[in-house]
PAFI-229075 format. One record per residue (C-alpha): residue in one letter; z, y negated, x. Coordinates in nm, 4 decimals. Each point is the difference from the previous one (the first is absolute). Layout:
N
<drenba><residu>A</residu><w>Z</w><v>Y</v><u>X</u></drenba>
...
END
This chain:
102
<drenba><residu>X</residu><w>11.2918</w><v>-0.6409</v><u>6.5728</u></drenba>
<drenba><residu>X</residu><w>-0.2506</w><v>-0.2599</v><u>-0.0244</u></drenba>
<drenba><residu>X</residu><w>-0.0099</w><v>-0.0272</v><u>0.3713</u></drenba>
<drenba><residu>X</residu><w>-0.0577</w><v>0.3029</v><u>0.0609</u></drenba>
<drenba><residu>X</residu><w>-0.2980</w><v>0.0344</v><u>-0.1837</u></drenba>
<drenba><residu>X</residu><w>-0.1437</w><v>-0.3483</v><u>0.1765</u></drenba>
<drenba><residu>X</residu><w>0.0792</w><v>0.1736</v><u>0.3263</u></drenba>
<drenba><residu>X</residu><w>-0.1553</w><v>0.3172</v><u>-0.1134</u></drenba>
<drenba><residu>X</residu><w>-0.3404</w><v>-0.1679</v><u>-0.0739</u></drenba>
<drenba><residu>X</residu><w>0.0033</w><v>-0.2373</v><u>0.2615</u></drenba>
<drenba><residu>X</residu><w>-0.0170</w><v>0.3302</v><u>0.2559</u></drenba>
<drenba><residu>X</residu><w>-0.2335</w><v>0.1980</v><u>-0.2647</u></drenba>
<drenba><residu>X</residu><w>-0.2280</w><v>-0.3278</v><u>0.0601</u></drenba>
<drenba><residu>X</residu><w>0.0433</w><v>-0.0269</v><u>0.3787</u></drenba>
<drenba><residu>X</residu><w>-0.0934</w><v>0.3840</v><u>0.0592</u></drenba>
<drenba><residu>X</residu><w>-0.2962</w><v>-0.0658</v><u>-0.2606</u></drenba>
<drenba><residu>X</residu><w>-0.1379</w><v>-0.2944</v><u>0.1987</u></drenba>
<drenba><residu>X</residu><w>0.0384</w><v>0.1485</v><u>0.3357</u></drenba>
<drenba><residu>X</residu><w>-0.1371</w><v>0.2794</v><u>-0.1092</u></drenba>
<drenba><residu>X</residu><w>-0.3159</w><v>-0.2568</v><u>-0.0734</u></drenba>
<drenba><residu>X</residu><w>0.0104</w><v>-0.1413</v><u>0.2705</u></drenba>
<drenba><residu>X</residu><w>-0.0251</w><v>0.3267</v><u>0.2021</u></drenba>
<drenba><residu>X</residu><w>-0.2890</w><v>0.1322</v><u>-0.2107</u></drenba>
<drenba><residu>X</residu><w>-0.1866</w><v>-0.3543</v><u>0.0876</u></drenba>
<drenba><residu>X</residu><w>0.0521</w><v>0.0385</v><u>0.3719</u></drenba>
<drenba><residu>X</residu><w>-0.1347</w><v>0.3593</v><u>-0.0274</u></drenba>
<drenba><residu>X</residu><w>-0.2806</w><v>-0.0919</v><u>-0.2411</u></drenba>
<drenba><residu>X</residu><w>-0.0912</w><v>-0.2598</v><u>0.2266</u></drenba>
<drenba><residu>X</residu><w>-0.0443</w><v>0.1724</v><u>0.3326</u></drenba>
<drenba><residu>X</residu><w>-0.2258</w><v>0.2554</v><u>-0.1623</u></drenba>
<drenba><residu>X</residu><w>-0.2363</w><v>-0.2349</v><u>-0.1074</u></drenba>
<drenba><residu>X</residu><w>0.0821</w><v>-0.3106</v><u>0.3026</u></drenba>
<drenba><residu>X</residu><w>0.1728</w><v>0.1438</v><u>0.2360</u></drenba>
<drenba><residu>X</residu><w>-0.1352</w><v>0.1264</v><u>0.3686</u></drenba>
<drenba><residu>X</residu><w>-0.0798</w><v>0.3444</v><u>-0.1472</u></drenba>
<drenba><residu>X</residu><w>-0.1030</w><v>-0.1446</v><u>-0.3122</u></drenba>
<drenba><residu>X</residu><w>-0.2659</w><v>0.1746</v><u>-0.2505</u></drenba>
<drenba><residu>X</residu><w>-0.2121</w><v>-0.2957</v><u>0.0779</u></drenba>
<drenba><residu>X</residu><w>0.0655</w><v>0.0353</v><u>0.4134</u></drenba>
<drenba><residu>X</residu><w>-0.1299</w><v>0.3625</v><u>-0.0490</u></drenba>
<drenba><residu>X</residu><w>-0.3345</w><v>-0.1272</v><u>-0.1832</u></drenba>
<drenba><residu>X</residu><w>-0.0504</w><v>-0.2441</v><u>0.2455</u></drenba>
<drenba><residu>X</residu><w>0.0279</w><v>0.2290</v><u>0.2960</u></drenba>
<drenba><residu>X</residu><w>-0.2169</w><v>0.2352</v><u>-0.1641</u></drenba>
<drenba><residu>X</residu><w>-0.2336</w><v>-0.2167</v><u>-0.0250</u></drenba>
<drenba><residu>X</residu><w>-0.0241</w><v>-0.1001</v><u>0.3696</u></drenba>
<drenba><residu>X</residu><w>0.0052</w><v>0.3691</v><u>0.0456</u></drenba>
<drenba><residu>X</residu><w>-0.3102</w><v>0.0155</v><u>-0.1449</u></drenba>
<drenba><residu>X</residu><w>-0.1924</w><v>-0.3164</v><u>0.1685</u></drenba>
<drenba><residu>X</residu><w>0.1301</w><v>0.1133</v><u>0.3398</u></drenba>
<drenba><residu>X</residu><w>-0.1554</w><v>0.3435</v><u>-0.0823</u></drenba>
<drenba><residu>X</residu><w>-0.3133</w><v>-0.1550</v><u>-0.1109</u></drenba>
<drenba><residu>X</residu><w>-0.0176</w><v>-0.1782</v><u>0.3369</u></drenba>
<drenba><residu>X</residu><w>0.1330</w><v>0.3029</v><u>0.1850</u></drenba>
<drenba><residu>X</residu><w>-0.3110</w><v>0.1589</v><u>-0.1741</u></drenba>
<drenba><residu>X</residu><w>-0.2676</w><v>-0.3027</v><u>0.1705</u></drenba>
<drenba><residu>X</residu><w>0.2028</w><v>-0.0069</v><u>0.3185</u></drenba>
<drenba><residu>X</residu><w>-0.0676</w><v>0.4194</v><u>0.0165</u></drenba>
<drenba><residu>X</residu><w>-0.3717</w><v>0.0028</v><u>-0.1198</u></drenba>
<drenba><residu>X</residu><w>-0.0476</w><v>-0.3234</v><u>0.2259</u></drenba>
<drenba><residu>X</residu><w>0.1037</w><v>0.2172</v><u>0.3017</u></drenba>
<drenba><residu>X</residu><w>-0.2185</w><v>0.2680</v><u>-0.1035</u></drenba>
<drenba><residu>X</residu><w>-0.2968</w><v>-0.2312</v><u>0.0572</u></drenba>
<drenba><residu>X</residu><w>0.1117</w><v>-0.1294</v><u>0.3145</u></drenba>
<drenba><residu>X</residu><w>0.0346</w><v>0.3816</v><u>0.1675</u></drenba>
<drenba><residu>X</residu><w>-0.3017</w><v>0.1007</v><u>-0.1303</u></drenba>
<drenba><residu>X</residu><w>-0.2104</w><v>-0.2762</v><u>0.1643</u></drenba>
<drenba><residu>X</residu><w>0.2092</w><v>0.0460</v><u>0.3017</u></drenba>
<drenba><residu>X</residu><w>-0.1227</w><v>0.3625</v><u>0.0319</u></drenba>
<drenba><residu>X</residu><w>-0.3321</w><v>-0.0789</v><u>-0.1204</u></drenba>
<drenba><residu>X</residu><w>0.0038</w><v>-0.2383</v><u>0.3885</u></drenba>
<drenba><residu>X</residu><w>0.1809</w><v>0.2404</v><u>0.1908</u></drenba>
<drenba><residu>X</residu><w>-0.2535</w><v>0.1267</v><u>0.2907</u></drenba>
<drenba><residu>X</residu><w>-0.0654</w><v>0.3879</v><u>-0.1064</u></drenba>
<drenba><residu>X</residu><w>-0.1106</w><v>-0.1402</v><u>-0.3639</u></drenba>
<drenba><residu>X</residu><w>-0.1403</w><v>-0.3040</v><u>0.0440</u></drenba>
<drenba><residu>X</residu><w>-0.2944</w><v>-0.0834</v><u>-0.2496</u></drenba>
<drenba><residu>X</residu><w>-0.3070</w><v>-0.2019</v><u>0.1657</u></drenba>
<drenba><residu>X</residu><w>-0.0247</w><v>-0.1236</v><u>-0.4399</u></drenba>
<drenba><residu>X</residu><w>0.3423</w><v>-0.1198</v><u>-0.0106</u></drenba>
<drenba><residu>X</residu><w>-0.0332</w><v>-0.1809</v><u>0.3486</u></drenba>
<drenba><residu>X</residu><w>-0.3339</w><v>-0.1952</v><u>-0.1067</u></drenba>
<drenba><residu>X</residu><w>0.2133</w><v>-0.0896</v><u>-0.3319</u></drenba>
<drenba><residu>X</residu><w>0.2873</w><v>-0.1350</v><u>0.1612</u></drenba>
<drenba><residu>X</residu><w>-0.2553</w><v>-0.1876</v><u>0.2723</u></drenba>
<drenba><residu>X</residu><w>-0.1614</w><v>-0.1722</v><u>-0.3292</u></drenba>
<drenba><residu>X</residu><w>0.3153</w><v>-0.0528</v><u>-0.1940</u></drenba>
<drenba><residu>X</residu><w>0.2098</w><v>-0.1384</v><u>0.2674</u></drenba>
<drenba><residu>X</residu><w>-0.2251</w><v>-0.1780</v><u>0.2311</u></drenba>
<drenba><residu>X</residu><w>-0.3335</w><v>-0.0507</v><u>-0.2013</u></drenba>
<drenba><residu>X</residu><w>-0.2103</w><v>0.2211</v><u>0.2386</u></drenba>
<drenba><residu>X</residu><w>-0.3100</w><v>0.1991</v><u>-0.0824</u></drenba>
<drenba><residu>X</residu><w>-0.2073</w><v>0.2089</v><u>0.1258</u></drenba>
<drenba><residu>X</residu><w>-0.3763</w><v>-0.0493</v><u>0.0867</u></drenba>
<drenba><residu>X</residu><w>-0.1396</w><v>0.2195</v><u>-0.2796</u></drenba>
<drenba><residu>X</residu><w>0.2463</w><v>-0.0784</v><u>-0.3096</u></drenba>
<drenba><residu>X</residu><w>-0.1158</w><v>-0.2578</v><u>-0.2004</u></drenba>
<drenba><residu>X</residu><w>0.2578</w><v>-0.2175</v><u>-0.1835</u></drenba>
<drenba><residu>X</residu><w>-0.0092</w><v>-0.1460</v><u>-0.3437</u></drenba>
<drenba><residu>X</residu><w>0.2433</w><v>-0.2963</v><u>-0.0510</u></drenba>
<drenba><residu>X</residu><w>0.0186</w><v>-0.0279</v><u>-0.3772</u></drenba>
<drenba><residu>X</residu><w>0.2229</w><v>-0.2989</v><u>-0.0770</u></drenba>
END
């Protein structure tokens, strides 16, 4: 009789700590594992920076069309010529006068 009862809580003990160690594993790939709670806040994150620079890299190109049609030959501004002439290469005309301030 008394063996049976050591055999009878020695598998009540084994299915209890099996049963811990199965609720570890779980608990511990939904906080560490590759789809982790934590994966899913990082990714979100990087989500958001690459949108942020998605954002730049959109408004950037923008910028660049509109000064390529602004030099395109049916709408191209004698202003915006003289401003790139001064900007890039230092030029000016003979009736501008040009204050350096420093």
């Amino acid at each position: 009789m008394n063996n049976y009862l050591i055999r009878k809580k020695f598998v009540s003990n084994s299915i209890t700590i099996l049963t811990f160690i199965i609720f570890v594993f779980f608990i511990s790939h939904i906080f560490f594992g590759e789809r982790s709670v934590w994966k899913i806040f990082s990714l979100n994150s990087q989500i958001v920076a690459a949108n942020k620079e998605y954002n730049k890299l959109i408004d950037n190109k923008k910028n660049i069309i509109t000064e390529i049609n602004l030099l395109r030959d049916n709408n191209l501004d004698s202003d915006y010529i003289s401003e790139i002439s001064y900007d890039l290469l230092g030029l000016i005309q003979s009736d501008q006068i040009v204050i350096d301030i420093k």
